[in-house]
C-alpha angles and dihedrals in degrees: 000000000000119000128221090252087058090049083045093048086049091047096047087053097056101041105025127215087249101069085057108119107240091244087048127110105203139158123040107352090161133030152040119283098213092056117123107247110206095149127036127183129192118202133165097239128357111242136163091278099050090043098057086042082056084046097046090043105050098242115179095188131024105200098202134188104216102045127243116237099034109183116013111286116221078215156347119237131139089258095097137042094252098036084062113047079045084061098045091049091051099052092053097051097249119156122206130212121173116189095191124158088013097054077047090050101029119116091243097035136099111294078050094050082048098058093046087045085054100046098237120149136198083050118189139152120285083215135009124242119226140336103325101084083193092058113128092209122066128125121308134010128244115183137156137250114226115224101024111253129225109244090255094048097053091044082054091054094054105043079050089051090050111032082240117163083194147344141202113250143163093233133219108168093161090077136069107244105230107134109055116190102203123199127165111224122346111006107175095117104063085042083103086053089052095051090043099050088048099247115164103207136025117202108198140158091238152352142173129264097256091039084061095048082050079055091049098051101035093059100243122135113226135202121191110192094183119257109267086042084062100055122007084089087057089059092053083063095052100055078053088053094048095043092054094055087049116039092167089060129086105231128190152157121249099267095190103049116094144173102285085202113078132185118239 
């Protein structure tokens, strides 16, 4: 039977250490190595309802995506919301392992699934992660669409790629859409690197309000896709990825966890 330092050890190899941002807590943050791993569960974010489906279906290692804990916690107790589900995880012997900005900024990872989702070639970083400027991998994605699509046409694309009835955008239908800037979740800080590198359109899960007014007069057309939208089926790869490096383990996504945002 594998163990979770042998699922870690697989992890770490597809999306390195490396590629980690600096503010960033990654890897194992709960568990015991030496553990026997027999289900493993990938989720976005661990929340009360992943965590008792965790609980009902024997899991050993959820692999998430946002990491829990977050920032260093002076203690664990059933007070708070975190402190809770910890416990709870505790208690029931499940480790918990969170790839985070390196499965965003991996090779194989989800800016990467995006801009395969989207169509774009010539794909490379937004900006490169650590200290290899030739590194292929770094944080965010920019590719091309060849050849260039109508504004319609490109918003058609997307709700196609995503099964979206609609979507929020700072809209420029006057222009052709060639360059696409790509970043998971909330993608306000490599907005200055778009511009820079003369994309015409980001397409991002969130950002905030005077990032969009930068977007709008700047000329570049965004898409925010929300950001669960931009990542959960991410997280669906990844389960594929674990299982087939493990074909003796039992690998899932989270079934229970869902957008907390809906649309009225």
């Amino acid at each position: 039977m594998k163990t979770i330092a042998e699922v870690c050890q697989f992890l770490d190899c597809l999306y390195p250490i490396a590629l980690a941002e600096s503010w960033d807590n990654t890897g194992l943050l709960v568990g015991d190595r030496t553990q026997t791993a027999r289900y493993v569960m990938t989720c976005l974010t661990i929340t009360p309802a992943s965590v008792q489906e965790a609980i009902d279906r024997g899991v050993n290692l959820i692999v998430s995506h946002h990491p829990l804990p977050f920032h260093p916690l002076a203690r664990i107790t059933t007070d708070s919301i975190a402190g809770k589900m910890l416990w709870q995880l505790i208690r029931a012997g499940i480790a918990v392992y969170s790839p985070h900005t390196r499965f965003d900024s991996g090779s194989s990872g989800i800016n990467e699934m995006l801009c395969e989702r989207l169509g774009l070639s010539e794909v490379c970083p937004l900006a490169l992660v650590g200290d290899n400027s030739s590194d292929s991998r770094g944080s965010g994605r920019m590719g091309r669409l060849a050849p260039p699509l109508s504004w319609p046409d490109w918003i058609g694309r997307i709700k196609s790629s995503f099964g979206a009835a609609a979507m929020r955008a700072v809209v420029s239908p006057a222009r052709k859409i060639e360059c696409v800037a790509v970043a998971c979740g909330s993608g306000g800080s490599l907005l200055a690197s778009a511009i820079q590198q003369g994309c015409d359109t980001f397409v991002t899960g969130e950002m905030n309000f005077h990032s969009c007014l930068e977007c709008q007069s700047s000329g570049v057309a965004l898409i925010l896709l929300g950001h669960y939208q931009s990542e959960r089926f991410g997280i669906e790869q990844l389960a594929a990825q674990i299982q087939s490096g493990f074909s003796d383990l039992a690998v899932w996504a989270s079934e229970r966890e869902s957008d907390p945002i809906s649309n009225w």
